[in-house]
mmCIF file of the N, C-alpha and C atoms, coordinates in Angstrom:
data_MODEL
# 
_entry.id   MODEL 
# 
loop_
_atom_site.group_PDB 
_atom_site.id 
_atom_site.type_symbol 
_atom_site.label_atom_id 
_atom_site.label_alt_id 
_atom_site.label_comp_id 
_atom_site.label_asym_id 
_atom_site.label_entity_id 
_atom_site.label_seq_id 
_atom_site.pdbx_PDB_ins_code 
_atom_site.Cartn_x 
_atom_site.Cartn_y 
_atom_site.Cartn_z 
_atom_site.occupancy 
_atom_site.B_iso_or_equiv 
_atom_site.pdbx_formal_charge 
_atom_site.auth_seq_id 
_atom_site.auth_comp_id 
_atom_site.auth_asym_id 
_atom_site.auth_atom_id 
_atom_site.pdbx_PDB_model_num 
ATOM 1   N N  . UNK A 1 1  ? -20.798 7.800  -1.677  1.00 0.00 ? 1  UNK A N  1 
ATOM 2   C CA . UNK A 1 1  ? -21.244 8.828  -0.748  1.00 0.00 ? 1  UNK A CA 1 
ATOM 3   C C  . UNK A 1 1  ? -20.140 9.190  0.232   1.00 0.00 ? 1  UNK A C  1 
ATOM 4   N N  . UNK A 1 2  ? -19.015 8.164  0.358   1.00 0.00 ? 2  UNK A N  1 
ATOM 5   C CA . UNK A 1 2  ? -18.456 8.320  1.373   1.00 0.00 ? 2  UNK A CA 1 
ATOM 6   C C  . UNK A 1 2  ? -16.946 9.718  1.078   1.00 0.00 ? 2  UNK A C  1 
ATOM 7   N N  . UNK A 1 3  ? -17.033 9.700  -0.340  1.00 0.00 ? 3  UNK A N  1 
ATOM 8   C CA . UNK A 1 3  ? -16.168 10.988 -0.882  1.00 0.00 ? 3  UNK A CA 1 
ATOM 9   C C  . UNK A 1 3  ? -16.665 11.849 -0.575  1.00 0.00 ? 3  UNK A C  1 
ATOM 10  N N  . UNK A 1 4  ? -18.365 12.055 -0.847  1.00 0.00 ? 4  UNK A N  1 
ATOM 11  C CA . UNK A 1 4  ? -18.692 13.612 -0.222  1.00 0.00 ? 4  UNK A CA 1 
ATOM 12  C C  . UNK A 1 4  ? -18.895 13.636 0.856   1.00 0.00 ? 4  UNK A C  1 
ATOM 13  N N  . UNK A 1 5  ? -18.844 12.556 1.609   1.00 0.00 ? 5  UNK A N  1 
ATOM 14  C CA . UNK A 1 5  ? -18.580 12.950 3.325   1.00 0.00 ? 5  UNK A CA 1 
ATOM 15  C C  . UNK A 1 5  ? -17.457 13.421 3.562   1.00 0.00 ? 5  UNK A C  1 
ATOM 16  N N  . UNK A 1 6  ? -16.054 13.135 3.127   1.00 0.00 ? 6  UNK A N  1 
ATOM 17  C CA . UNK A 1 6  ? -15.160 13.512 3.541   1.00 0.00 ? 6  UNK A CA 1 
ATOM 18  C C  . UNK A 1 6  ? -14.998 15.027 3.142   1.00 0.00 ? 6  UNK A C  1 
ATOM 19  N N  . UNK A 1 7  ? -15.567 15.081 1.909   1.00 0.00 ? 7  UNK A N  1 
ATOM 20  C CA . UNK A 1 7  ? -15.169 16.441 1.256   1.00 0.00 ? 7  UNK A CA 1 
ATOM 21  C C  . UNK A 1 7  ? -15.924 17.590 2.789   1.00 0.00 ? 7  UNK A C  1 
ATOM 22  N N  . UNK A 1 8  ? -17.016 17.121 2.735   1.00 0.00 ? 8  UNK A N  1 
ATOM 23  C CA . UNK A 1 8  ? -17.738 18.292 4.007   1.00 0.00 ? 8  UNK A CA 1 
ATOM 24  C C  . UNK A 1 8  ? -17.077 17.999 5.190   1.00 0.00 ? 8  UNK A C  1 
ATOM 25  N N  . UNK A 1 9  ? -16.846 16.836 5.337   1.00 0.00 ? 9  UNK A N  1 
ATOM 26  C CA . UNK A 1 9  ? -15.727 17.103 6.874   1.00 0.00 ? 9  UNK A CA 1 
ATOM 27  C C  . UNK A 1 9  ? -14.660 17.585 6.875   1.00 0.00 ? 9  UNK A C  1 
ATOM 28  N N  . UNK A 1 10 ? -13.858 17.667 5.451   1.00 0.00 ? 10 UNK A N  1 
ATOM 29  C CA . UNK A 1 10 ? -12.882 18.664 5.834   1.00 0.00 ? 10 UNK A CA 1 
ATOM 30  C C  . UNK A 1 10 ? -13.238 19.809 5.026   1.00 0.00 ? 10 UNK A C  1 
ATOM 31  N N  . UNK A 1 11 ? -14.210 20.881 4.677   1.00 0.00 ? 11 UNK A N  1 
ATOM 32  C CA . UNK A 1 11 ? -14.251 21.796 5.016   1.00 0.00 ? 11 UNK A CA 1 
ATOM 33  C C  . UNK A 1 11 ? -15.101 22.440 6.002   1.00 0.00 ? 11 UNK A C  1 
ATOM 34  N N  . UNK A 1 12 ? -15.549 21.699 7.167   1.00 0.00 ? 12 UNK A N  1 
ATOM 35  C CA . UNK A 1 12 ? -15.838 21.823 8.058   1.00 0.00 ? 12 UNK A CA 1 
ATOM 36  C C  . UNK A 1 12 ? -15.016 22.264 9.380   1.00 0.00 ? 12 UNK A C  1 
ATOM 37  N N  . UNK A 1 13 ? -13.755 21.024 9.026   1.00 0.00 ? 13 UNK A N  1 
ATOM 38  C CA . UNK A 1 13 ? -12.168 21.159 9.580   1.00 0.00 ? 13 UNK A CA 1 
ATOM 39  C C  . UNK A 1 13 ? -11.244 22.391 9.577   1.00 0.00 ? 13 UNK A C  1 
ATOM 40  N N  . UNK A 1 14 ? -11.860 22.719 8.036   1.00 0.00 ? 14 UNK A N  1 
ATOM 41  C CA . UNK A 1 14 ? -11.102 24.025 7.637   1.00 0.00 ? 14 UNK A CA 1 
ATOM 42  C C  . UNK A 1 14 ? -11.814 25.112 8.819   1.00 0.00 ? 14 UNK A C  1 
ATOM 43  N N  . UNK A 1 15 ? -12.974 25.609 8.065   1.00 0.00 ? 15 UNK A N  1 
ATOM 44  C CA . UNK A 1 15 ? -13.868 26.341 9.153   1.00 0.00 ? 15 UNK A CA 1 
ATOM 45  C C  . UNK A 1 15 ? -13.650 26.300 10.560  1.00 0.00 ? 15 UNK A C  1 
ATOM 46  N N  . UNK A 1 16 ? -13.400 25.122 11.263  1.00 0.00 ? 16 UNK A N  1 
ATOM 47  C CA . UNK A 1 16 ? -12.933 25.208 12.319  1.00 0.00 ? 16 UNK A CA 1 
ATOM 48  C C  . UNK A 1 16 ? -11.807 25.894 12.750  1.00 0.00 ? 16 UNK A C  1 
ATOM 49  N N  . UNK A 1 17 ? -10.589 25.711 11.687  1.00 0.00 ? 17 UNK A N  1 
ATOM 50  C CA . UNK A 1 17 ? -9.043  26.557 12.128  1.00 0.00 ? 17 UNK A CA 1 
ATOM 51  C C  . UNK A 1 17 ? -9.385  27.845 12.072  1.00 0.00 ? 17 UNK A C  1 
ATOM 52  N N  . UNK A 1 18 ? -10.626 28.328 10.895  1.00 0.00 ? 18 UNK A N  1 
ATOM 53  C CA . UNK A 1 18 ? -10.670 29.898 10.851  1.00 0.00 ? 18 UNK A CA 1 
ATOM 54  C C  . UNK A 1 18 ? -11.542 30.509 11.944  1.00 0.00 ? 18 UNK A C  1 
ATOM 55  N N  . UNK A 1 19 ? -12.179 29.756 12.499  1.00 0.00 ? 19 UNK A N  1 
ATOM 56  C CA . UNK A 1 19 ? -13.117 30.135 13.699  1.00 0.00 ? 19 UNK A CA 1 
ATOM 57  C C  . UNK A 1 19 ? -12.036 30.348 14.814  1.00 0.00 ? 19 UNK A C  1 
ATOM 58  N N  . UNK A 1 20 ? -10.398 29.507 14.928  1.00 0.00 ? 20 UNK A N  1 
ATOM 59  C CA . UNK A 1 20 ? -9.783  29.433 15.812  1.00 0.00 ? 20 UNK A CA 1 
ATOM 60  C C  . UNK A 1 20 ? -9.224  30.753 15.693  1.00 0.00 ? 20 UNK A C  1 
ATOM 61  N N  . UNK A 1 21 ? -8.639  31.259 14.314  1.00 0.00 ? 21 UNK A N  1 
ATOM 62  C CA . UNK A 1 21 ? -7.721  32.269 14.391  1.00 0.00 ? 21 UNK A CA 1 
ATOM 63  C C  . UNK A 1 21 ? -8.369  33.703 14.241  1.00 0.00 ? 21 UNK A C  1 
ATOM 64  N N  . UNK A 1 22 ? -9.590  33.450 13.572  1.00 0.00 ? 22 UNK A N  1 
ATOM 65  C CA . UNK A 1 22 ? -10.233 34.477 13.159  1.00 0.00 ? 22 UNK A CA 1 
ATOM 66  C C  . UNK A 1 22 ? -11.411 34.960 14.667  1.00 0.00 ? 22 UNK A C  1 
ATOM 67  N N  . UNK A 1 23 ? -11.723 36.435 14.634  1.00 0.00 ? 23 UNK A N  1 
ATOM 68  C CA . UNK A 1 23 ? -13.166 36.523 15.159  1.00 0.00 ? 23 UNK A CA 1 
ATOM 69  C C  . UNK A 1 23 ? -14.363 36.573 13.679  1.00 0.00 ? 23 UNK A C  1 
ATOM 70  N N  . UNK A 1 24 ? -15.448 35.983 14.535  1.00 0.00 ? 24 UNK A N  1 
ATOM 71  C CA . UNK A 1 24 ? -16.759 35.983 13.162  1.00 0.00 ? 24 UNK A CA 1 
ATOM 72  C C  . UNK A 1 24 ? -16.597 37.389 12.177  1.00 0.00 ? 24 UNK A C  1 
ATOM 73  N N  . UNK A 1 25 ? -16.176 38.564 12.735  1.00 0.00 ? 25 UNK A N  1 
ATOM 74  C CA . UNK A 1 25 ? -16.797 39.345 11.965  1.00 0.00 ? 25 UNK A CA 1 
ATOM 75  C C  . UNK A 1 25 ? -15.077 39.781 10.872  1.00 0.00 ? 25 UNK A C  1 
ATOM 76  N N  . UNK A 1 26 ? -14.132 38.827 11.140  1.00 0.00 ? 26 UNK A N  1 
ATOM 77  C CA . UNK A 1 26 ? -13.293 38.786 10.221  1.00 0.00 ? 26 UNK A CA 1 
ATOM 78  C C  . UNK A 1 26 ? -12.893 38.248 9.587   1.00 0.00 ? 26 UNK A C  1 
ATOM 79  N N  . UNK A 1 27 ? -14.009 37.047 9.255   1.00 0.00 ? 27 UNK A N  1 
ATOM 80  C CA . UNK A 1 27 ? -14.300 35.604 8.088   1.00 0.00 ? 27 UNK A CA 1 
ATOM 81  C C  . UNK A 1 27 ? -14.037 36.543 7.001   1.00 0.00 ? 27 UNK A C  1 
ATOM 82  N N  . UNK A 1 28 ? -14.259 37.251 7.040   1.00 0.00 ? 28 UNK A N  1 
ATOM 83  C CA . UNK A 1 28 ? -14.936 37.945 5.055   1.00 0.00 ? 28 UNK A CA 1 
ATOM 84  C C  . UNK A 1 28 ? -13.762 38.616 4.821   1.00 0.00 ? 28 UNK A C  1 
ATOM 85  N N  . UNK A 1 29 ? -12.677 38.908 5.415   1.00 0.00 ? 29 UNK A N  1 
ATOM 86  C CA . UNK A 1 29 ? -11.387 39.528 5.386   1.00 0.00 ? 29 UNK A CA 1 
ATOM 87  C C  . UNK A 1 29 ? -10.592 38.582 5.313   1.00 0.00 ? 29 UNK A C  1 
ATOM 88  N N  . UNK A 1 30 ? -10.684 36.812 5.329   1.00 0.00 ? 30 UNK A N  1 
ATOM 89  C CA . UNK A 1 30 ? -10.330 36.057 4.684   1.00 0.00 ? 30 UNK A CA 1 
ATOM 90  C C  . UNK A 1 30 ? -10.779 35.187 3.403   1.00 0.00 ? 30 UNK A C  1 
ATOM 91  N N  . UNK A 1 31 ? -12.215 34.842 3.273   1.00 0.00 ? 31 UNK A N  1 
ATOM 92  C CA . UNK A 1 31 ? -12.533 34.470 2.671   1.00 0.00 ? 31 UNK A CA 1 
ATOM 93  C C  . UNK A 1 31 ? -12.510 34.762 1.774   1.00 0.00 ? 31 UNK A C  1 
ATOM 94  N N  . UNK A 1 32 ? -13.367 36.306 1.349   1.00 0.00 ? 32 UNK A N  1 
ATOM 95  C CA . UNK A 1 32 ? -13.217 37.167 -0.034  1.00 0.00 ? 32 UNK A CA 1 
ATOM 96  C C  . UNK A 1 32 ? -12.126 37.065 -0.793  1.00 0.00 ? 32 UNK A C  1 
ATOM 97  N N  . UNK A 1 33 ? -10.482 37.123 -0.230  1.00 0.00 ? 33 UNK A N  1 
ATOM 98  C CA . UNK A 1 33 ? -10.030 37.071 -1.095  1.00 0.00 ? 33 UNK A CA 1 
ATOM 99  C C  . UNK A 1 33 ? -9.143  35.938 -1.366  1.00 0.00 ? 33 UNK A C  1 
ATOM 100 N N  . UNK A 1 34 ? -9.282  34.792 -1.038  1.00 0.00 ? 34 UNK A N  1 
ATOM 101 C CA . UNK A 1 34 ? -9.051  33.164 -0.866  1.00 0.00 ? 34 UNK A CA 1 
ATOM 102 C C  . UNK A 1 34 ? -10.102 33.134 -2.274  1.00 0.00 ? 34 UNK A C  1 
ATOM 103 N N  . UNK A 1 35 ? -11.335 33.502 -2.180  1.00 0.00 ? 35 UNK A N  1 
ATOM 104 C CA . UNK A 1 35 ? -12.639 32.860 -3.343  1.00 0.00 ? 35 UNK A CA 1 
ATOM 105 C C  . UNK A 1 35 ? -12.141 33.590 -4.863  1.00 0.00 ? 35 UNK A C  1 
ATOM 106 N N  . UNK A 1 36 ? -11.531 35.122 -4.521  1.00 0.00 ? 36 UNK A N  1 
ATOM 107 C CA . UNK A 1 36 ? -11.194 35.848 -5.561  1.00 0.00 ? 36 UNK A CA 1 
ATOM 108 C C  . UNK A 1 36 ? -10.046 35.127 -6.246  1.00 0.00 ? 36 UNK A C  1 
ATOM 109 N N  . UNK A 1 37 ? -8.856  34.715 -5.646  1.00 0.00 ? 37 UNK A N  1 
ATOM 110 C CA . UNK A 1 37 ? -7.835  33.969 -5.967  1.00 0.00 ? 37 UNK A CA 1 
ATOM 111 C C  . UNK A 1 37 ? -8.049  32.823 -6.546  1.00 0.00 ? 37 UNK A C  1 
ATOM 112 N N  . UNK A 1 38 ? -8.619  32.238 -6.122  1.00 0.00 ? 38 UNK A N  1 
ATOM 113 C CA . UNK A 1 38 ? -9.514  30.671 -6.817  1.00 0.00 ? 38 UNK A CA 1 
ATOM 114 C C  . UNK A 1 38 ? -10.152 30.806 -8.163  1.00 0.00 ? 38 UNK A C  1 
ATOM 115 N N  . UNK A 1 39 ? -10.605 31.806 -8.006  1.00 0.00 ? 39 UNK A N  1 
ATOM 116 C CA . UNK A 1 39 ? -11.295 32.255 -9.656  1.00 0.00 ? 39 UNK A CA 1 
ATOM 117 C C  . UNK A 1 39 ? -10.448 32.540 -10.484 1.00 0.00 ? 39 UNK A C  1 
ATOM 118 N N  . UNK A 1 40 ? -9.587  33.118 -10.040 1.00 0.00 ? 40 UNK A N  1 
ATOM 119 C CA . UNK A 1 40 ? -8.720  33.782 -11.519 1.00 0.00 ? 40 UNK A CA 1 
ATOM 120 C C  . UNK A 1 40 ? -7.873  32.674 -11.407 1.00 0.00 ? 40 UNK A C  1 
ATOM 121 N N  . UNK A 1 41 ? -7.707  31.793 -10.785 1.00 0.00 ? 41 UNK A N  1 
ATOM 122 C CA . UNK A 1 41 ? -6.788  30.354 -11.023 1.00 0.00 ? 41 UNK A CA 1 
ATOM 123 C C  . UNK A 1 41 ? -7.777  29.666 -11.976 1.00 0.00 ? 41 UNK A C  1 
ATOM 124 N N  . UNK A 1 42 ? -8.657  29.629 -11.760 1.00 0.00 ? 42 UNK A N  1 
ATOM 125 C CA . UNK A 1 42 ? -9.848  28.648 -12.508 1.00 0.00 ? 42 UNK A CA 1 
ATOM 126 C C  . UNK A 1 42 ? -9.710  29.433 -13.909 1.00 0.00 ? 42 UNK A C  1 
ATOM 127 N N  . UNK A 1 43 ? -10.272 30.982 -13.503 1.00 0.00 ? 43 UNK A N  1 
ATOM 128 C CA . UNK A 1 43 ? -10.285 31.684 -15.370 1.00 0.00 ? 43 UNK A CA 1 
ATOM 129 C C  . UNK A 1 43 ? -9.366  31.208 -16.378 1.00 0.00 ? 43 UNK A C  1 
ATOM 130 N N  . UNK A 1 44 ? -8.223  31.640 -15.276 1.00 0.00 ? 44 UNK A N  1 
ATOM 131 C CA . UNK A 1 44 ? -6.828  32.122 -16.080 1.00 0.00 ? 44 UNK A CA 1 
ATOM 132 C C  . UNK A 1 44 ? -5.738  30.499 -16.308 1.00 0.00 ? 44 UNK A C  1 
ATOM 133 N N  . UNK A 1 45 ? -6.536  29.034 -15.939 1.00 0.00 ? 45 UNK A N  1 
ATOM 134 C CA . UNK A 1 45 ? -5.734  28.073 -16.251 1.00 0.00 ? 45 UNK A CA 1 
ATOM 135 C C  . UNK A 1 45 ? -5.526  27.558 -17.261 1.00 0.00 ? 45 UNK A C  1 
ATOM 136 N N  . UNK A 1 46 ? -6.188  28.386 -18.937 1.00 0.00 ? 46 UNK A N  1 
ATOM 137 C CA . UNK A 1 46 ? -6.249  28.239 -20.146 1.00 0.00 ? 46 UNK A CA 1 
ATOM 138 C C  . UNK A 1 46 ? -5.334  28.666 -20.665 1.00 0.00 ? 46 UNK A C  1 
ATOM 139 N N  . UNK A 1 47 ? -4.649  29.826 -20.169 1.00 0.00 ? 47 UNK A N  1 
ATOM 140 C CA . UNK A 1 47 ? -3.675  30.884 -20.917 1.00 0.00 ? 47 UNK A CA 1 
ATOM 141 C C  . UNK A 1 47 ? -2.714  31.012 -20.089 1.00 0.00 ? 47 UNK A C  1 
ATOM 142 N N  . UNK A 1 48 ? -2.308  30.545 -18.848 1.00 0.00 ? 48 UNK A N  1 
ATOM 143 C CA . UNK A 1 48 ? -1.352  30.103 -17.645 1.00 0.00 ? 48 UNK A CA 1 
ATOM 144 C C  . UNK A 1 48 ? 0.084   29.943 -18.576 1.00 0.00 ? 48 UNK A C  1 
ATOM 145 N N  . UNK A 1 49 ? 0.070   29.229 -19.424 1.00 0.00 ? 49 UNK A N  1 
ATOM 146 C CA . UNK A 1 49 ? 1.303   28.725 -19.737 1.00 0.00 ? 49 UNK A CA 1 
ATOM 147 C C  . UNK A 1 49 ? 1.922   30.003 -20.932 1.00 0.00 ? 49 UNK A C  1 
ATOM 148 N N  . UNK A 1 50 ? 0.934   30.207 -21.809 1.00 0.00 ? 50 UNK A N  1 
ATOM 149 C CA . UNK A 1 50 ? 1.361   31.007 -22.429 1.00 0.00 ? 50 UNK A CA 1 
ATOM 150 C C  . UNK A 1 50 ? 1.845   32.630 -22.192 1.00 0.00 ? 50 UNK A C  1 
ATOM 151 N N  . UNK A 1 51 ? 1.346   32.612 -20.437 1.00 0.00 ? 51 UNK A N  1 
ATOM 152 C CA . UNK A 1 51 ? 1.338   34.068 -19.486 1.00 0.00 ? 51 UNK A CA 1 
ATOM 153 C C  . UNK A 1 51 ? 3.006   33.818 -19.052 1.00 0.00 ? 51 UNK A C  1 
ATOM 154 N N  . UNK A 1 52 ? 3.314   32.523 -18.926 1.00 0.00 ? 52 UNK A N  1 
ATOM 155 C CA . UNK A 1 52 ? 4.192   32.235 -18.607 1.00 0.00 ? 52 UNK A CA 1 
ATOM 156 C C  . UNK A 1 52 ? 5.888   32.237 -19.155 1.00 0.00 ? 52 UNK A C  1 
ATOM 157 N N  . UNK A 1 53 ? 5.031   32.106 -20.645 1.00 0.00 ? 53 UNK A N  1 
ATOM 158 C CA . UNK A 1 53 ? 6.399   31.918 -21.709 1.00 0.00 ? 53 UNK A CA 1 
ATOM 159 C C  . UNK A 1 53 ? 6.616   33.279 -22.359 1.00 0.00 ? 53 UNK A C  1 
ATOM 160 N N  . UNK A 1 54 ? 5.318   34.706 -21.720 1.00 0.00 ? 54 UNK A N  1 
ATOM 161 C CA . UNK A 1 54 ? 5.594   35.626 -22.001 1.00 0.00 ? 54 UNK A CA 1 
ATOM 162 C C  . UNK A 1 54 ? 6.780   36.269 -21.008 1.00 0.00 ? 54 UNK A C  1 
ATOM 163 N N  . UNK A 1 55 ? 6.183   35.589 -19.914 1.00 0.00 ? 55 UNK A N  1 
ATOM 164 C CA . UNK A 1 55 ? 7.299   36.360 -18.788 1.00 0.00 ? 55 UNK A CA 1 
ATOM 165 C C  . UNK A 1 55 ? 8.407   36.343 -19.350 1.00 0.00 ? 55 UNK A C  1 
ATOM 166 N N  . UNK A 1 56 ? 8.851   34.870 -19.182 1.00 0.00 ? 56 UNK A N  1 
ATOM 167 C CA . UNK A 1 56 ? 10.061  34.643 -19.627 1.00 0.00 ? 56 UNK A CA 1 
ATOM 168 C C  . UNK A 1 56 ? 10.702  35.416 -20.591 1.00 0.00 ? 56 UNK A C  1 
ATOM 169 N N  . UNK A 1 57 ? 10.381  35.646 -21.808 1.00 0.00 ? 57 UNK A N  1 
ATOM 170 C CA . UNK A 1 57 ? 10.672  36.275 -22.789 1.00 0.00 ? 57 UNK A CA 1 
ATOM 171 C C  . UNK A 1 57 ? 10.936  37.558 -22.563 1.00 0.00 ? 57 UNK A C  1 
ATOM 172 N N  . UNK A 1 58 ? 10.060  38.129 -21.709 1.00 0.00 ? 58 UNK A N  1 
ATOM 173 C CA . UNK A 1 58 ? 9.973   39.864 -21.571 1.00 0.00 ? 58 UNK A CA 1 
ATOM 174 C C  . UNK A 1 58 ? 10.511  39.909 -19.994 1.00 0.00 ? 58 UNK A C  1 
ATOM 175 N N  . UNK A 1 59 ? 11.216  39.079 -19.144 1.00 0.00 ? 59 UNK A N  1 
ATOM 176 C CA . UNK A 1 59 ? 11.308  39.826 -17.911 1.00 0.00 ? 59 UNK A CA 1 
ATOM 177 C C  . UNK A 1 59 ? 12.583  40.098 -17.737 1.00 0.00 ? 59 UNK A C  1 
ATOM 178 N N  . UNK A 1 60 ? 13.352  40.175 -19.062 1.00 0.00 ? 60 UNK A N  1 
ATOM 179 C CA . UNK A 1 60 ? 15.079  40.645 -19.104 1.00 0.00 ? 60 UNK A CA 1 
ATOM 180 C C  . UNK A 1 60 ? 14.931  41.933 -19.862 1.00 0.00 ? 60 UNK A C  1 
ATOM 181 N N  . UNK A 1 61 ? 13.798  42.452 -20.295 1.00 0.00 ? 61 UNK A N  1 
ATOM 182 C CA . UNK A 1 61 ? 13.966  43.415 -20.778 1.00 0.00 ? 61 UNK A CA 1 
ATOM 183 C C  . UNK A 1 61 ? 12.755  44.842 -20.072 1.00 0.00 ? 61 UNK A C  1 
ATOM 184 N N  . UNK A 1 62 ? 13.841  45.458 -19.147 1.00 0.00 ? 62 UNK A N  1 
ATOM 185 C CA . UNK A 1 62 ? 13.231  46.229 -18.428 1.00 0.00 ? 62 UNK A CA 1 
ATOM 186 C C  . UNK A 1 62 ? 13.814  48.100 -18.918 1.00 0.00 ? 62 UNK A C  1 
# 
């Protein structure tokens, strides 16, 4: 139990720095796209490498 205590105290911690820097009604002008970013890390960590070895390949030829 004592892992998911920590887990909620520090994003509780977190919440706190954004309450510091942020006003309330400009949570969602951070959050939204922090949650959007997280997802396509999560989607896209299947095909990451192979996105990767495309770059490579194709980013000398412009």
């Amino acid at each position: 139990m004592s892992n998911f205590q920590e887990k909620v105290t520090f994003i509780w911690d977190l919440a706190d720095l954004l309450r510091g820097s942020h006003r309330r009604n400009e949570y969602q002008k951070v959050i939204l796209p922090f949650t959007i970013l997280k997802r396509f890390d999560s989607v896209l960590v299947y095909s990451k490498q192979y996105v990767l070895e495309a770059y490579d390949e194709y980013r000398w030829k412009t």
